[in-house]
Each structure stands twice: as C-alpha cells, then as structure tokens.
C-alpha positions as CSV (number, residue, x, y, z in Angstrom):
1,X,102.9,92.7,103.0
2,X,103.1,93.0,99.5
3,X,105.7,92.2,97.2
4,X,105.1,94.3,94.1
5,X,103.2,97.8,94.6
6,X,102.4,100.1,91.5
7,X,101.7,103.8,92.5
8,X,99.6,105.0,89.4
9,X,98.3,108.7,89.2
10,X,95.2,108.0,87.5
11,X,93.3,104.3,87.1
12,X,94.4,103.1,83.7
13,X,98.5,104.4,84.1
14,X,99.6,101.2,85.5
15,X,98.0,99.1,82.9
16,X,99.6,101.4,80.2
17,X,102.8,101.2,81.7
18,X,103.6,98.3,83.3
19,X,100.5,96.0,82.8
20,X,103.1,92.8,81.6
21,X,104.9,93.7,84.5
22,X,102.1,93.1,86.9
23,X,100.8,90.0,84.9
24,X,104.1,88.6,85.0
25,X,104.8,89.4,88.8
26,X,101.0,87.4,89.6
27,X,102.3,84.5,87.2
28,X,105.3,84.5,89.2
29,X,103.5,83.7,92.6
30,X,104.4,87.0,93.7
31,X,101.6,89.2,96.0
32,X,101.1,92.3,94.0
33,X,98.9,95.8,94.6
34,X,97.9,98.8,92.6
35,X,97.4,102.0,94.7
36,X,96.0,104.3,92.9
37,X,96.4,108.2,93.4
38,X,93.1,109.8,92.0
39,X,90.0,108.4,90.7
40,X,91.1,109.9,86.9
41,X,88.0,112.0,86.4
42,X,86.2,114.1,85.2
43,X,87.0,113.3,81.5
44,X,85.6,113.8,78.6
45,X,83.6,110.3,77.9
46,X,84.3,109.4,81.5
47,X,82.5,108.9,84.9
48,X,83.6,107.7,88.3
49,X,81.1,104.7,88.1
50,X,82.3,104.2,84.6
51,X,85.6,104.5,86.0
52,X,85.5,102.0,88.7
53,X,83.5,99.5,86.2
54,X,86.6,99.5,84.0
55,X,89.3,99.3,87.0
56,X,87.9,96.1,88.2
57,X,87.6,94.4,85.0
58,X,91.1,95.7,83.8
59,X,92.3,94.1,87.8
60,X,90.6,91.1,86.7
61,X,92.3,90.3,83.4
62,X,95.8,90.8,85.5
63,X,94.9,88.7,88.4
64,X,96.3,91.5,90.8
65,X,95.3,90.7,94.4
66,X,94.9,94.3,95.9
67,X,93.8,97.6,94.6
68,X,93.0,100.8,96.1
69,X,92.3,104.4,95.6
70,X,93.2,107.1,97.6
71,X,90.9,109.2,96.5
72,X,93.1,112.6,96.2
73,X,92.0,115.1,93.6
74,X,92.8,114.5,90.1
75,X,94.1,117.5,88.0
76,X,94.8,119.1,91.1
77,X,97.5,116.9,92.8
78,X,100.0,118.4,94.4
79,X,102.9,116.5,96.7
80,X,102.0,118.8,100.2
81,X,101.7,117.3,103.3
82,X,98.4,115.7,103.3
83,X,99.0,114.5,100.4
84,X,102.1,112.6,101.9
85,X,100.7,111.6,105.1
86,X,98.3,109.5,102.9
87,X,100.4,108.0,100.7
88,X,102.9,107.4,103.9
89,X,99.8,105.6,105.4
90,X,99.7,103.4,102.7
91,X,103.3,102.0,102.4
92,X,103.4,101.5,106.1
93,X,99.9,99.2,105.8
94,X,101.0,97.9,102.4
95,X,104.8,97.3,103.2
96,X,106.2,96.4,99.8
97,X,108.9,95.1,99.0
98,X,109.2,96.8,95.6
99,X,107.5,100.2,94.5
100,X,107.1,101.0,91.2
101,X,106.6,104.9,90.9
102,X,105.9,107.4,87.8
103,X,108.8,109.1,86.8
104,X,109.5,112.4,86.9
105,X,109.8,113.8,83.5
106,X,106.7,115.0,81.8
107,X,104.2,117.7,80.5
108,X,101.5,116.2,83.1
109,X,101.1,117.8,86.0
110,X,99.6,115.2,88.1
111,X,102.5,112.5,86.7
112,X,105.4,115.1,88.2
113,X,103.5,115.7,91.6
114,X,102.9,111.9,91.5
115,X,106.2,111.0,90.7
116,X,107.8,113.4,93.5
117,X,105.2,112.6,96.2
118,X,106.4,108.3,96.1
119,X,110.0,110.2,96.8
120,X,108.6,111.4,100.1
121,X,105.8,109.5,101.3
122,X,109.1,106.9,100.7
123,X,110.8,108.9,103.2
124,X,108.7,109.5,105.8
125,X,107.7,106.2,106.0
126,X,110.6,105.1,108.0
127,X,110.3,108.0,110.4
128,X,110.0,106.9,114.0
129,X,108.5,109.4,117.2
130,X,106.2,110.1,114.7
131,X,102.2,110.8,114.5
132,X,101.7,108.6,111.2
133,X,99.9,105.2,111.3
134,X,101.7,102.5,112.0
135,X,105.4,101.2,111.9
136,X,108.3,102.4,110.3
137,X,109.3,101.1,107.5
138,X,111.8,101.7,104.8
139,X,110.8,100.3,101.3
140,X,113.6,98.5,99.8
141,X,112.9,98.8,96.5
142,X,112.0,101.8,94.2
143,X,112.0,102.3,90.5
144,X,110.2,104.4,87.7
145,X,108.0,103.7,85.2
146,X,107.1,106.0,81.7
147,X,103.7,107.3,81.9
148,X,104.5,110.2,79.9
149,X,103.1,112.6,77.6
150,X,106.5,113.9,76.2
151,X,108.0,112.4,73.0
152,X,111.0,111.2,74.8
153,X,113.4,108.2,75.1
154,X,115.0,108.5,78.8
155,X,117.4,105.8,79.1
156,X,116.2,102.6,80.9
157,X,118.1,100.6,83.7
158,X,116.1,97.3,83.5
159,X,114.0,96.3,80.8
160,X,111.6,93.7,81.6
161,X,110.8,90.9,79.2
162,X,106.9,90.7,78.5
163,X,106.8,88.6,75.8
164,X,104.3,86.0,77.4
165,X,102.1,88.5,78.9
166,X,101.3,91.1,76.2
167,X,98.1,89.2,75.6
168,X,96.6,90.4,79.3
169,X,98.7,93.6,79.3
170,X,96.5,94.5,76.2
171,X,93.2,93.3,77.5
172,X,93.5,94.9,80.5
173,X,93.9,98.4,78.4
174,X,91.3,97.3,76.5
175,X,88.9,97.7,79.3
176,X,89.3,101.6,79.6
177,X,87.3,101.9,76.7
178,X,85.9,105.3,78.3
179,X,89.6,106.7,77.7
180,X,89.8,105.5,73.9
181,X,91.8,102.4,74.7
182,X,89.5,99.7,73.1
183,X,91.1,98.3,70.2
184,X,89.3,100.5,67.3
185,X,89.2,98.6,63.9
186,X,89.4,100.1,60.9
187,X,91.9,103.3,62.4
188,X,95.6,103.5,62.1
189,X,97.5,103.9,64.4
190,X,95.3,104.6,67.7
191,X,96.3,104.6,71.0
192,X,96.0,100.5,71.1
193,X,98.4,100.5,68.2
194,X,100.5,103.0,69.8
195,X,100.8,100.8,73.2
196,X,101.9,97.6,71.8
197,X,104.3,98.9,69.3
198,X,106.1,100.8,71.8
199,X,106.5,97.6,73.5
200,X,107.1,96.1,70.3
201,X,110.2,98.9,70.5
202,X,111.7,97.6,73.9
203,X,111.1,93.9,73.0
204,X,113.4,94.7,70.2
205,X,115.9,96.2,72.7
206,X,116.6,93.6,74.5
207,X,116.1,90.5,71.6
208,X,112.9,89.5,72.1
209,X,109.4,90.5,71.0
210,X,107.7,92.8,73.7
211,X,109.3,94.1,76.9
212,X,109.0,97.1,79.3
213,X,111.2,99.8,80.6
214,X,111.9,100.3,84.5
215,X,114.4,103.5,85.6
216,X,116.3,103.4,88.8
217,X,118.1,106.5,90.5
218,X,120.8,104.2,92.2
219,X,122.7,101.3,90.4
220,X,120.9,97.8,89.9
221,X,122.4,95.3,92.6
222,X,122.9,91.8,91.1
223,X,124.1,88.7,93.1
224,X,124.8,86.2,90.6
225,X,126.9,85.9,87.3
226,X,124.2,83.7,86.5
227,X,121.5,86.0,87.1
228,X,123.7,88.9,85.0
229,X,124.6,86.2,82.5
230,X,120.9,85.7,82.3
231,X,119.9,89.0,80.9
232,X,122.0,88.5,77.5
C-alpha cells in the first residue's frame, strides 16, 4: 500500500511537476510510487533505452521506492476502456492513499486523456461484482498537478512548500537530458531556468523561496487550527 502515488503521462512529467513533492514525501518517511502512463517516446533525441536510463537515475536522486510503466501508447492515449481497466488494475494493487493526477487543462493531448482517465480508473476501482483484479477500493485522496503546455495560471488549492528539496527536484530533471532538461550553460532562459523559476513563483506565493501547486475539485479538509494556523 502506498501512501503517495503520482500518475505521470510521460516519464519525466512527475519530476517536472511535482519532483519536491515526491522528495519531500520520501524525506517524510512516507512509501511513495510513480506510475507512469507511457514510455514518452518516440522523440526527437529520445529512445526507450535512453528513456529508461534516465527514469532510473532521475528515481534515484528522489529516493522513490516504486515505479512502474504501464506501457500504453504515447501520443495516442485515449481514456477507453482498456485503457481504464489498466490503470484500475493498478490502484487496486498499489492502493494509495493519495493520487496525484494531471490536470485537465491543456493543449496536450495525452495530459487531457491522462488527466480524465485517473477520474475513472478512480471510479471503477471501488466497483464490486466486478471482473477487474483484485479488491475494491476507493482512493481517498485525489488532487492535480500542472503539467501543461498552456501559458496559464489556474488557481491553486494547496501550495506545497519545497524549499529544502529543490536541490533533488532539479537533479532529478537534470537527468532527462534526452528531453533538453540538463542545465545548459551559457543559454538564457532554457527549460532548467524555466523550471525553477516557476517554483521560484509559488515559493513567493506562499513566503518562502520555492514551492509547488496542487488543485483539488472538492474543498481541502483540515483537522486542526494548528495545522490551518500552520500554513500562514
């Protein structure tokens, strides 16, 4: 049973997007996976054994215990039925507590079918008198990330303080140099520049230096004044 399980659409969204998050989840004793939706290629500089090289080194540098791929086709994902079943599958074996999902808004094709397909597989997975694998099970826990394309600023529910863990969130990047993600001296901005200055952007949101966003569909429950009084 995991704790903490990031649905990515492509190797290398998770580390983009939520790469302090993960780090800080493993520093925080907490079991966390990656399940990746497609393998990400072709592309242009790309291979899948290039591909897998950099996924296990980028896992390494965030200590995350479990990864896998599901192997569905990239550029052509689509949120049907087989689709679903696997990705049901998954959260049945994986049973996490907490799902963290792409969101919905972009220019991407595979992000929106990505993003819509954790809705269902979500779902089904608590389906009884069923022929899928397994037990029901409801995950608790489901928010979005921003793996996006677009230009846009949707408006965050939780913003998660990364202050301490920037240093492995950018390493971990760093490793899909196949993708132009190695830092690249001598050229301003590039897409390493681009990474840690937008969470330069939510650091600054919340008063401190680096931070990432988290959406929610349904309101944020919170048990405590101390743990509310703890996020000002």
């Amino acid at each position: 049973m995991l704790d903490l399980l990031v649905v990515a659409t492509h190797p290398d969204d998770a580390e983009l997007s939520v790469g302090g998050i993960l780090a800080k989840a493993v520093e925080e004793g907490l079991q966390v996976g990656i399940l990746d939706l497609t393998t990400g290629e072709p592309t242009p500089r790309g291979s899948d054994e290039t591909r897998r090289k950099e996924t296990a080194a980028a896992t390494a540098a965030l200590g995350v215990q479990y990864r896998e791929n599901l192997g569905l086709p990239n550029r052509k994902l689509q949120a049907d039925l087989d689709a679903r079943r696997e990705l049901t599958n998954a959260f049945r074996r994986l049973r996490p507590r907490l799902i963290l999902a792409p969101w919905e808004e972009d220019v991407h094709p595979d992000h929106v079918q990505a993003s819509r397909l954790c809705d269902d597989a979500r779902f089904w997975a608590k389906l009884s008198r069923s022929d899928l694998d397994g037990e029901p099970y409801w995950p608790p826990g489901m928010f979005y990330y921003l793996s996006v394309h677009l230009r846009i600023h949707p408006q965050a529910s939780v913003v998660v303080d990364i202050s301490e863990h920037i240093d492995k969130k950018l390493a971990a990047v760093a490793c899909y140099e196949s993708q132009g993600l190695a830092k690249e001296a001598g050229t301003f901005p590039n897409p390493y520049d681009d990474i840690r200055d937008r969470a330069r952007y939510w650091g600054w949101s919340i008063r401190t230096a680096y931070a990432e966003p988290l959406l929610a569909r349904e309101e944020v429950r919170v048990d405590t004044m101390q743990a509310l009084m703890a996020g000002i």
